[in-house]
C-alpha positions in Angstrom: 158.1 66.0 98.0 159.9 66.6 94.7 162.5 65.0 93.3 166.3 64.5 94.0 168.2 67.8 92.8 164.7 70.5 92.7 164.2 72.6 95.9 161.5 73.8 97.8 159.7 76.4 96.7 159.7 80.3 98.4 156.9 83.4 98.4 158.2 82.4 96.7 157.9 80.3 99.2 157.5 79.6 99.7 157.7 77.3 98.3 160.7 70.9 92.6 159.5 68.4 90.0 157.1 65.3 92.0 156.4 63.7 88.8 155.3 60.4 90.8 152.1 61.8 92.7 150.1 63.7 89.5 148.1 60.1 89.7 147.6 59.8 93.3 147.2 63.3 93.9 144.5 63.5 90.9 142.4 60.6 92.6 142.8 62.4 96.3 141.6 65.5 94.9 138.4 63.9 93.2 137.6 62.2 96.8 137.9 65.5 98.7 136.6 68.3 96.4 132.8 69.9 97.9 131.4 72.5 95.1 131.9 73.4 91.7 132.7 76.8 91.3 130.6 78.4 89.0 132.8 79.8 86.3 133.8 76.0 85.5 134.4 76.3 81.6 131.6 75.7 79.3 131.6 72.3 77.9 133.7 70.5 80.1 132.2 68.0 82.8 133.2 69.0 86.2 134.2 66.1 88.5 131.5 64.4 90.8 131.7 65.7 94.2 131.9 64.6 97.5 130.8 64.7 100.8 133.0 66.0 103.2 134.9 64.2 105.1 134.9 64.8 109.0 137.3 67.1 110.7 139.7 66.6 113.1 137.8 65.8 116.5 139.7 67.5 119.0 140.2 70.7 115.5 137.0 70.7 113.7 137.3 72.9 110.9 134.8 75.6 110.5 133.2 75.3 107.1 131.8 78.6 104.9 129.6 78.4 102.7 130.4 77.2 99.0 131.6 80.0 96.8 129.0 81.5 95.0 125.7 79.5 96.0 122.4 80.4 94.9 123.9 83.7 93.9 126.3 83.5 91.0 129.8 83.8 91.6 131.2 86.4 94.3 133.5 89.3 92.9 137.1 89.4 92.4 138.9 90.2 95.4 139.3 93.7 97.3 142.9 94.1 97.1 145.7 96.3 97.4 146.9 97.8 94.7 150.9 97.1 94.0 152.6 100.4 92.9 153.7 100.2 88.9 156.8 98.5 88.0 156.8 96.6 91.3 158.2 93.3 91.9 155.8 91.3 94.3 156.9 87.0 93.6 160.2 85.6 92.9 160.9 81.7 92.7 164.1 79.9 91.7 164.2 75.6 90.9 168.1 75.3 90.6 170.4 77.4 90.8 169.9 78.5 87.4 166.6 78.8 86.4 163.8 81.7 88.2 161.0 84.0 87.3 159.9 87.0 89.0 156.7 88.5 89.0 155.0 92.0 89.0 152.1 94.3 88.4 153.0 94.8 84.9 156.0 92.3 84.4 157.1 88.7 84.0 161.1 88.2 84.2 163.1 84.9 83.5 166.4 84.2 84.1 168.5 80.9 82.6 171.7 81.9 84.7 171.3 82.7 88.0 170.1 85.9 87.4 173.1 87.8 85.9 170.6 88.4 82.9 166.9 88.7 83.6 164.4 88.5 80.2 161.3 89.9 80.1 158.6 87.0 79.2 155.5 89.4 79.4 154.0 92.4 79.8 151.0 94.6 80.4 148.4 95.2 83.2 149.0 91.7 84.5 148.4 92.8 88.6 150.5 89.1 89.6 151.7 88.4 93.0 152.9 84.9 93.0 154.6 82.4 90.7 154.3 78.6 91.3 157.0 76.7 89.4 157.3 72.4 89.5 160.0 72.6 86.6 161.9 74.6 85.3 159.1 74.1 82.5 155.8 73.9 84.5 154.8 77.0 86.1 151.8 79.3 87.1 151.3 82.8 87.8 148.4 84.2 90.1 147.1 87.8 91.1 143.6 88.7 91.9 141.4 87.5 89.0 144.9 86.5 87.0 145.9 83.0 86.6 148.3 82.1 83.7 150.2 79.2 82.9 153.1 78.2 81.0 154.8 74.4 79.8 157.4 75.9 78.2 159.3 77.7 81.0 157.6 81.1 80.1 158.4 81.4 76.9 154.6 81.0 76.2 152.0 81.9 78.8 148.4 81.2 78.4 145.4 82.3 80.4 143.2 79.6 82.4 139.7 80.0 82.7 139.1 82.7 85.6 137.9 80.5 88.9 134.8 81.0 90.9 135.8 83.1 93.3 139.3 84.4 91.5 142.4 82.9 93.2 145.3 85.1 94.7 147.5 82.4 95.1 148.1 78.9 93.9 150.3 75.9 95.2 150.8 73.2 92.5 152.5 69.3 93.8 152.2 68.1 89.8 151.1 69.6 86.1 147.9 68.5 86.8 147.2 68.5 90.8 147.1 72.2 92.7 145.6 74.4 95.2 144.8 77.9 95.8 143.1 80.0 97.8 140.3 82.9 97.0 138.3 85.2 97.1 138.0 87.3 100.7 139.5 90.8 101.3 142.9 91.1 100.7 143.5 94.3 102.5 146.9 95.9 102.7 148.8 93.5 105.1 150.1 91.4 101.6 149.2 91.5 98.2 148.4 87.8 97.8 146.7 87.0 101.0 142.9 87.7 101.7 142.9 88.9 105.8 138.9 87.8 105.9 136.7 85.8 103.7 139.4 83.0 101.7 138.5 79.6 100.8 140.5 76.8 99.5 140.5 75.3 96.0 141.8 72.5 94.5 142.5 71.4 90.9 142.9 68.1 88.9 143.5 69.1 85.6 146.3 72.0 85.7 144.0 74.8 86.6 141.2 74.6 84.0 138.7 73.7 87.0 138.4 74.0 90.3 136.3 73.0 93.3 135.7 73.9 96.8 138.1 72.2 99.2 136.4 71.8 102.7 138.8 74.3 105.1 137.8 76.5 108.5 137.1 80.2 107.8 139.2 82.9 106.4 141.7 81.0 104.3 145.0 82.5 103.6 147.9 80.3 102.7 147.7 77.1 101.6 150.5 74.3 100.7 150.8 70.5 100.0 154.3 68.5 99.8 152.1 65.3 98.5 148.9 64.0 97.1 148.1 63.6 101.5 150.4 66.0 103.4 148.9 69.8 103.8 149.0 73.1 105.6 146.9 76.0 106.0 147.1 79.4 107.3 143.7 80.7 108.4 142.2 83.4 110.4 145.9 83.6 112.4 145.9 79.5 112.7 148.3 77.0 111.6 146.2 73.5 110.3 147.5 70.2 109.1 146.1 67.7 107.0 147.1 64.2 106.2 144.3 63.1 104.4 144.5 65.1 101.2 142.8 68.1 102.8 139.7 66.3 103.6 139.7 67.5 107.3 142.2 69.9 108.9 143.8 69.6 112.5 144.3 73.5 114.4 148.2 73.0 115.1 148.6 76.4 116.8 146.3 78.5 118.4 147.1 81.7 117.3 149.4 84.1 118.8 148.3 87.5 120.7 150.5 90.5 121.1 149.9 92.9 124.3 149.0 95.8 121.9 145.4 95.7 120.3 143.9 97.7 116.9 141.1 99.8 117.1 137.7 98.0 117.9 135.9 97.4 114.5 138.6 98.3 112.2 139.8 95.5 109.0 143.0 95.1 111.0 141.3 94.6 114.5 141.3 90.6 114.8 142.1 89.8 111.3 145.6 88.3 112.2 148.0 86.5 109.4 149.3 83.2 109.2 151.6 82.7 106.1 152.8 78.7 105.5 155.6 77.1 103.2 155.9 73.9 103.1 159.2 72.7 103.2 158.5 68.3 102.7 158.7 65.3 104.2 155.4 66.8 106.2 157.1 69.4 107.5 156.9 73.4 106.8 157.8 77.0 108.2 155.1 79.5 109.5 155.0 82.8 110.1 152.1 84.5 112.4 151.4 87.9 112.3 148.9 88.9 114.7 147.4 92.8 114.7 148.0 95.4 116.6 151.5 97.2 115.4 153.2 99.8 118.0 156.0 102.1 118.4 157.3 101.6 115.0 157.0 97.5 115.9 155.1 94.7 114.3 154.1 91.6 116.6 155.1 88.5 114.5 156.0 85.0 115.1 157.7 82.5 113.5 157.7 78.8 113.6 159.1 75.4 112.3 155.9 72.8 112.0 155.7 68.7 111.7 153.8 66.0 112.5 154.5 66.3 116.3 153.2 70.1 116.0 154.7 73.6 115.5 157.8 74.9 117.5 158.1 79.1 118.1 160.8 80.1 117.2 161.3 83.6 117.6 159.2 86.6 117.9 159.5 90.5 118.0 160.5 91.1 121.7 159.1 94.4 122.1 156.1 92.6 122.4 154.3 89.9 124.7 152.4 86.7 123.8 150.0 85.4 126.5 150.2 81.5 126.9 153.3 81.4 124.2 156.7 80.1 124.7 158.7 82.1 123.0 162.0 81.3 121.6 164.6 84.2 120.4 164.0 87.5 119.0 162.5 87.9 115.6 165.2 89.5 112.3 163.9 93.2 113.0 160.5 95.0 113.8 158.1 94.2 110.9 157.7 90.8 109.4 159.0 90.2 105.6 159.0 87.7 103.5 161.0 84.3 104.2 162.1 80.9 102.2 162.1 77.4 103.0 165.2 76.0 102.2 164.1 72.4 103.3 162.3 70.4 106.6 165.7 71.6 108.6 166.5 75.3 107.3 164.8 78.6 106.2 165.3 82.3 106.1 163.5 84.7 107.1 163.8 88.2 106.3 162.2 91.2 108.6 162.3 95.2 107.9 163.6 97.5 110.1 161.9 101.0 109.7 164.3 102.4 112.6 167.4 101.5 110.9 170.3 102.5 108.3 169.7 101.7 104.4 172.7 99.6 105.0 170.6 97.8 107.7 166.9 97.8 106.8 166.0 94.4 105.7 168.4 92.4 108.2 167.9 88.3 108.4 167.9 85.2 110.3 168.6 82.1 109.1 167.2 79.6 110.9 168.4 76.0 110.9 168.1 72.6 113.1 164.7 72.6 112.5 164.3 75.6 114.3 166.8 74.9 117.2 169.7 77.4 115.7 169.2 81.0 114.7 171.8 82.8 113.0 171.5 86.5 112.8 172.9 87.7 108.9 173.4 91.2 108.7 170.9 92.7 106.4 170.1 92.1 102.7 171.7 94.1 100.6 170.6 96.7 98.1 167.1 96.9 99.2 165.3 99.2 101.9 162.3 97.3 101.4 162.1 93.4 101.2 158.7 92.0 99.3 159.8 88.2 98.4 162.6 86.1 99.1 163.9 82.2 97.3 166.5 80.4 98.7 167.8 77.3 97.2 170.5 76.5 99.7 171.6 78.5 103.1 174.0 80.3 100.7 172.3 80.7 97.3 169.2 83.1 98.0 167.6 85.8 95.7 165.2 88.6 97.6 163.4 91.1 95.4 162.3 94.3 96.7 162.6 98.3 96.2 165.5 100.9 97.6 164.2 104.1 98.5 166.2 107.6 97.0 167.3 110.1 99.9 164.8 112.4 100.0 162.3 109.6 100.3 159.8 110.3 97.1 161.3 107.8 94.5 162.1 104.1 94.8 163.5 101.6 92.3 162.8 98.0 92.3 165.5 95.4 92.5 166.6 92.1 92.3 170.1 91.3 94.6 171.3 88.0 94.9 173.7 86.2 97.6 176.1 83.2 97.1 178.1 83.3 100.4 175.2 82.9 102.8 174.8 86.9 102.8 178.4 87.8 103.2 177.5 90.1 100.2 175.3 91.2 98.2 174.9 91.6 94.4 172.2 94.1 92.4 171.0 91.8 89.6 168.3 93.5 88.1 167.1 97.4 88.6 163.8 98.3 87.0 164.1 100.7 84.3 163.6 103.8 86.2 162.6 105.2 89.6 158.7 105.4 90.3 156.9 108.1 93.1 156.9 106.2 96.4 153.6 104.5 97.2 152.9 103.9 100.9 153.4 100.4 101.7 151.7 98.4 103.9 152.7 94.5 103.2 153.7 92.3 106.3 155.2 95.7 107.4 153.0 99.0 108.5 153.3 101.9 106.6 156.2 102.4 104.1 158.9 104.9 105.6 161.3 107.2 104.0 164.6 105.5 104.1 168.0 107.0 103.7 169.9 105.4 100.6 173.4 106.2 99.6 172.7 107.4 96.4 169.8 106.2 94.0 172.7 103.7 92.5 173.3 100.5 91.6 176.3 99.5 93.6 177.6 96.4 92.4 177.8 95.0 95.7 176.9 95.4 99.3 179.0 94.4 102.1 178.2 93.3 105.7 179.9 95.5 108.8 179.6 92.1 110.8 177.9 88.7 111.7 177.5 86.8 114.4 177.5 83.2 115.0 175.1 80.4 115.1 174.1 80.2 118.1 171.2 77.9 120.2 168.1 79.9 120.4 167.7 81.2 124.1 164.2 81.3 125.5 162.5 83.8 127.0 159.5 84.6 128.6 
């Protein structure tokens, strides 16, 4: 957990400055860690491993083989590849102080975004930034991992890991985790669909080793040295032993629409985690199979007692599921965990206005209250959201012109809880429309008012908190 006055990270998340566990979480780590990865760097002693401990008994995790064993070290990930100028990671520590990242950029801000800097650019292919401080911070993209002590105004490049990281979760300067290698598809740019394994660090990212996890990693997250969650192969794990065995929380949910037998997408469902401390986080299950412009997706609140549904798209069902209210829109977006009690979580809504094409729940009571927002404004297309507080929130993400061939990327920021909206940041010019897949389906041609930057976006209504209702 960090400190007094830092926040929980979002997707970016996901999701502070800990200073107290870089000791403890050092000396889990070395306890835990099962396989050097082969790119270690030259020179430096890699720390002793050791055996694995057991998994849970009534969740054993499903072990796969150490990267890169008796055969060198796998390739970089298969990934998708981001459109130019495109903003895919955006993380805020105070109300103050964020970065967002890109394929080809690194921005700053100092003041709450009314001016953005650019720290660095360049083929850089990033998709997450991991800040502790506002002085601590990493940034990861397939086979890209850089780091900075100075709040960005120097970045240096770590040692490429065996196999190359798409994401990384630090708790202290020197403790982290990450996941890698696997297929990263076209679902999200960060997150390997088949194939991802867990790493761990001791000493900032300079090394890592092989973290025992079940198959098919694809989000990772700790909120101390002991407390952990995983996403993997559409299942929700917890730790609480430092990641040295993992518990299956949830099961995984099924829609009533299927993909084609054989296909990438055909069983390779999604579980995205933030944690959001005090062993507690926010989930968000994607399984396959998308229909009639819809996207089957769940989200949840998680803690020690287990993971609570929350909502899920209705046009779907989801055999042996309680489900709670309806999902934000039809596709799943990105979301932010504002703390153990409140997140928001941001959908895309192909069928709908520009005015209403990213709309927004917040969720709070730990799940138990849903409040439906109105839509993000200034963006047709939601990629990453960080939200400090239920009122202060930042969501970066690209409008779409009117005849559907250019988009622009964006920045817009709320300080009213979403009552309005306000552009920050506009890339420097409009770019050819690449189809998008992310959490969403294929990238549609959206109606904008105007390839403009209105200073702000109003909301035609919102509604009131109210208890989520359950359905079957």
């Amino acid at each position: 957990m960090r400190a007094a006055g830092d926040v929980p990270r979002s997707a970016a998340g996901r999701r502070k400055p800990a200073r107290s566990v870089a000791v403890l979480a050092a000396a889990a780590l070395a306890g835990v860690l099962v396989g050097v990865c082969a790119r270690s760097t030259s020179g430096i002693p890699a720390a002793p491993a050791a055996p694995a401990g057991p998994a849970s008994a009534s969740h054993p995790a499903a072990l796969s083989p150490p990267p890169g064993a008796g055969r060198g070290c796998p390739a970089a990930p298969v990934a998708f590849s981001a459109p130019a100028g495109s903003l895919t990671g955006i993380q805020f520590v105070s109300a103050a102080r964020g970065w967002a990242v890109g394929q080809d950029v690194i921005l700053a801000t100092a003041d709450g975004g009314r001016h953005w800097t650019v720290q660095r650019t360049g083929q850089l292919g990033l998709t997450s930034v991991d800040f502790i401080s506002s002085r601590v911070g990493w940034a990861a993209g397939p086979g890209t991992l850089l780091a900075t002590t100075d709040g960005g105004a120097h970045w240096a490049a770590l040692p490429e890991p065996c196999p190359p990281v798409s994401s990384v979760h630090f708790i202290s300067a020197e403790a982290g985790f990450a996941v890698a290698g696997g297929n990263l598809g076209s679902l999200a740019p960060n997150i390997p669909q088949l194939g991802g394994v867990v790493l761990a660090t001791s000493d900032g990212g300079r090394r890592w080793q092989r973290l025992p996890a079940p198959a098919d990693a694809q989000t990772v997250c700790f909120s101390g040295p002991r407390d952990g969650w995983l996403g993997a192969g559409g299942r929700l794990y917890r730790s609480s032993d430092g990641g040295r065995s993992w518990a299956q929380v949830t099961a995984g949910a099924e829609s009533s629409s299927a993909a084609p037998p054989g296909s990438l997408v055909a069983g390779s469902a999604l579980m995205i985690v933030q944690c959001a401390g005090q062993g507690s986080a926010w989930a968000l299950d994607v399984p396959p199979g998308a229909s009639m412009d819809k996207e089957p997706h769940v989200g949840y609140h998680a803690g020690p007692a287990g993971a609570v549904p929350v909502f899920a798209e209705p046009y779907f069902t989801y055999p042996g599921l309680r489900v709670l209210a309806d999902s934000p829109g039809a596709y799943a977006g990105p979301f932010s965990a504002i703390s153990p009690s409140a997140a928001a979580f941001i959908d895309w809504d192909p069928g709908s206005s520009a005015q209403m094409a990213a709309p927004w729940n917040l969720v709070t009571g730990s799940g138990a209250v849903l409040t439906p927002e109105g839509s993000v404004g200034g963006l047709t297309d939601p990629v990453a959201a960080s939200f400090i507080s239920p009122r202060l929130g930042w969501v970066a993400g690209s409008v779409t012109s009117d005849d559907g061939y250019r988009q622009r990327w964006r920045i817009v920021f709320t300080g009213d809880g979403g009552r309005t909206w306000q552009i920050q940041y506009a890339s420097p010019g409009s770019m050819p429309v690449q189809a998008r897949s992310g959490l969403a389906g294929s990238h549609r041609q959206a109606n904008e008012p105007g390839d403009c930057c209105l200073p702000e976006w109003g909301r035609s209504s919102r509604a009131g908190s109210t208890p989520a209702a359950m359905r079957n």
